[in-house]
N, C-alpha and C positions, 0 to 999 in steps of 0.2 A: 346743623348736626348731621343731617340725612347727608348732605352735599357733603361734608367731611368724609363721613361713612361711605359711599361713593368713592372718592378718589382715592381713598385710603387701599381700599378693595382692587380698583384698578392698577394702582402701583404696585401694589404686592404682586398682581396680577403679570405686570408689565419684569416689573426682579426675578418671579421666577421663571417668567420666559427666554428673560438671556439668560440666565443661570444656565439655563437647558443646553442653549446654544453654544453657550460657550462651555460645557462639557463638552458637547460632540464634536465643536470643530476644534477643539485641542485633541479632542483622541483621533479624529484625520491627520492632523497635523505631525503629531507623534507615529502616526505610521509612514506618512510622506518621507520625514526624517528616518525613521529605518531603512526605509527603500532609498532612500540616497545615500545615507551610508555603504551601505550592501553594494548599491550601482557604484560608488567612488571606488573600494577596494576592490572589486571587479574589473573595474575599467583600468587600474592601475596595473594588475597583473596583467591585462591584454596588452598594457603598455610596456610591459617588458616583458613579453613574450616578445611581438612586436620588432622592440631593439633589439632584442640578442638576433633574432632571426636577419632581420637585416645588417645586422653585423657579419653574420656568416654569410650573406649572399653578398655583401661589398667584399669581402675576403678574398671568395670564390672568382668575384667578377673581374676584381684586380690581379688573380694569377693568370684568369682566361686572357684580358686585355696585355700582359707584358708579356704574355709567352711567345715565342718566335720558333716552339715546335712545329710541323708538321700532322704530329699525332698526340689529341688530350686527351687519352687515356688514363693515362695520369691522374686527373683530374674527375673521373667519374665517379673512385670510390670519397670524395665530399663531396660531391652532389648528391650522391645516395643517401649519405647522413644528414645530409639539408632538408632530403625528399621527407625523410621518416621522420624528424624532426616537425615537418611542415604539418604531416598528416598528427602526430603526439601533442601539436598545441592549436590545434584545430578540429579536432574529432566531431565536437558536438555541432558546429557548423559546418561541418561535410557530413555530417547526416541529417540536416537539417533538408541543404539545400541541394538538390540532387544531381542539378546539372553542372554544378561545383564539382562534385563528387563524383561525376564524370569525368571531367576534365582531369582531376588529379589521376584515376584510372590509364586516364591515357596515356597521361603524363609518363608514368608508372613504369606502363609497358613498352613506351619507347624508349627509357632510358633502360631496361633489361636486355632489351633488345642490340641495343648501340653496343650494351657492354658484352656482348658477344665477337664485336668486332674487334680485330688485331686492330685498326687503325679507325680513330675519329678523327673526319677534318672537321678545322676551324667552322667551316660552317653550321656544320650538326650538332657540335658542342655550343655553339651561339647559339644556335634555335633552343634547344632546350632550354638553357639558365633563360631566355629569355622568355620563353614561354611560364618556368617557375615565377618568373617573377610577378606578370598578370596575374595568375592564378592566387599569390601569395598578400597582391593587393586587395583582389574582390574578396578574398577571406579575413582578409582585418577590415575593410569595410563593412562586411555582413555583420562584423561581432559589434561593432560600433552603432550602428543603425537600430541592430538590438536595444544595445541600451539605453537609447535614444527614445526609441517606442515605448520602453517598459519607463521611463520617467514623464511622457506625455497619456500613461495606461489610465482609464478607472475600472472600477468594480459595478455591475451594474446587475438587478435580477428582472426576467419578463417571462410573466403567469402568459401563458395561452388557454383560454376557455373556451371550450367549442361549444358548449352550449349545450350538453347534452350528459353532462356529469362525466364529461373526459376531460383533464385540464393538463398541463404540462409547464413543468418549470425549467428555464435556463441561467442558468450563473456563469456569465462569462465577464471577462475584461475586452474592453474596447477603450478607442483611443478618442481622446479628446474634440469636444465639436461632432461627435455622431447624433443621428437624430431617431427619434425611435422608426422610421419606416428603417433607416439605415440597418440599425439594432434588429428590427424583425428579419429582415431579409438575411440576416446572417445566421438565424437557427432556424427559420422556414421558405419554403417555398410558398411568394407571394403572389399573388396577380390583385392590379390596380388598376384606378381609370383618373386621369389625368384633368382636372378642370385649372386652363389658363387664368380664369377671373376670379378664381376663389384665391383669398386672402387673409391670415397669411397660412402657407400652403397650400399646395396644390392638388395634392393625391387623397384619392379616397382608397381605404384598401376593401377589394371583393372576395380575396379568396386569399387563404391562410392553409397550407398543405393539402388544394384541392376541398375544403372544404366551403361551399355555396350557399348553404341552407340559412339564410338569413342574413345581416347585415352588421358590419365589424366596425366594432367602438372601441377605444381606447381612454385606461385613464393612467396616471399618478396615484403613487401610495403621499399623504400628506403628513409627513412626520409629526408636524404642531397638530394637526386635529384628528389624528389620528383614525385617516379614512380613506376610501379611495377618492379621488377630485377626476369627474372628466374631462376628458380632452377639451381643453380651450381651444386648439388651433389646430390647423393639421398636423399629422403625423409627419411629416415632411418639414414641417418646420419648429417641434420642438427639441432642443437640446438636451442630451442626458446630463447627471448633475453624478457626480463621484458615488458610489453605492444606491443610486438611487432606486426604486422599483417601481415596475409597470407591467401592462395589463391589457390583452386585448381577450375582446367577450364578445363569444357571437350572437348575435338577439334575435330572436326568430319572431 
């Protein structure tokens, strides 16, 4: 009876743990699916942004290659519209990236500049479209890359406790395969000390925003026992986990 009562207890035990489990990783799952949703229609529009743009630059490239003028002037006011065009479905990636957003600047102003002249030779009017068109590339790659990053992203939170009733929390997303030294050093300034034989990882961390006064421990929040778990292995070699949280305490 006892040994009935027992496993009876432990199974129940055992059902309402995947029960648990498998709430929360369908409500991951159901967000993943959002986000890929949201990225597929996203990515679609950039994908005919994309072709229509290349459409007008094949358009463009085919009057520049069969023309047998002297002077493509002609030709500058749909470059212009290509330029403004360029800038209209690219805005938030030329403000993103800045040296992009140079370049189109320059771009810019040498084509105002040109169109001040009575006469563009074939040369000048090459260089520019040719120059559009680099530019036109690294900017649908950057949008792409994007979306790329935000479908390999998680959610992750890390408490800093310095030990002295000052603590500080960061909520950021980072990308897949980061490890908490990673994770730390992206919302503080770290200094560490390197042991080749210690396994597995190798860093110890000493200092957390210039802060010394004692010695930096790290743990896991543990969803099933709901507590904090310390660090099993170094900070260097453990892996964050989708929303997971963490926690470095300085111990004096």
């Amino acid at each position: 009876m006892l040994a009935t009562l027992i496993w009876a207890s432990i199974a129940t035990g055992s059902v309402a743990y995947y029960y648990l489990e498998q709430i929360k990783y369908e409500g991951q799952l159901k967000e993943k699916q959002q986000l890929l949703n949201e990225l597929a229609e996203d990515y679609g529009a950039s994908a005919t942004r994309r072709n229509l743009l290349s459409g007008d630059y094949g358009t463009l490239l085919g009057e520049y290659q069969w023309s047998s003028g002297g002077n493509y002037s002609a030709l500058m006011s749909e470059y212009e519209k290509m330029l403004s065009n360029l800038r209209g479905n690219y805005t938030s990636t030329l403000n993103e990236f800045l040296e992009l957003n140079e370049t189109y600047n320059n771009l810019l102003n040498e084509s105002q500049a040109l169109n001040k002249k009575s006469t563009i030779t074939r040369e000048e009017f090459g260089s520019l479209i040719n120059e559009f068109y680099k530019l036109f590339t690294a900017l649908a790659m950057k949008e792409i890359e994007g979306f790329q990053s935000q479908i390999s992203m998680i959610k992750v939170s890390l408490c800093i406790d310095y030990g002295n009733l000052t603590t500080e929390w960061h909520n950021i997303s980072t990308s897949l395969g980061t490890t908490v030294f990673d994770l730390t050093k992206k919302v503080a300034n770290v200094e560490k000390s390197y042991y080749p034989a210690m396994e597995p990882g190798h860093i110890l961390v000493t200092s957390i925003n210039n802060h010394r006064e004692g010695y930096w421990i790290w743990y896991y929040w543990d969803d099933i026992e709901n507590k904090w778990i310390f660090g099993p292995v170094g900070c260097d070699a453990w892996i964050l986990k989708d929303n997971g949280i963490y926690n470095w305490t300085c111990v004096k």
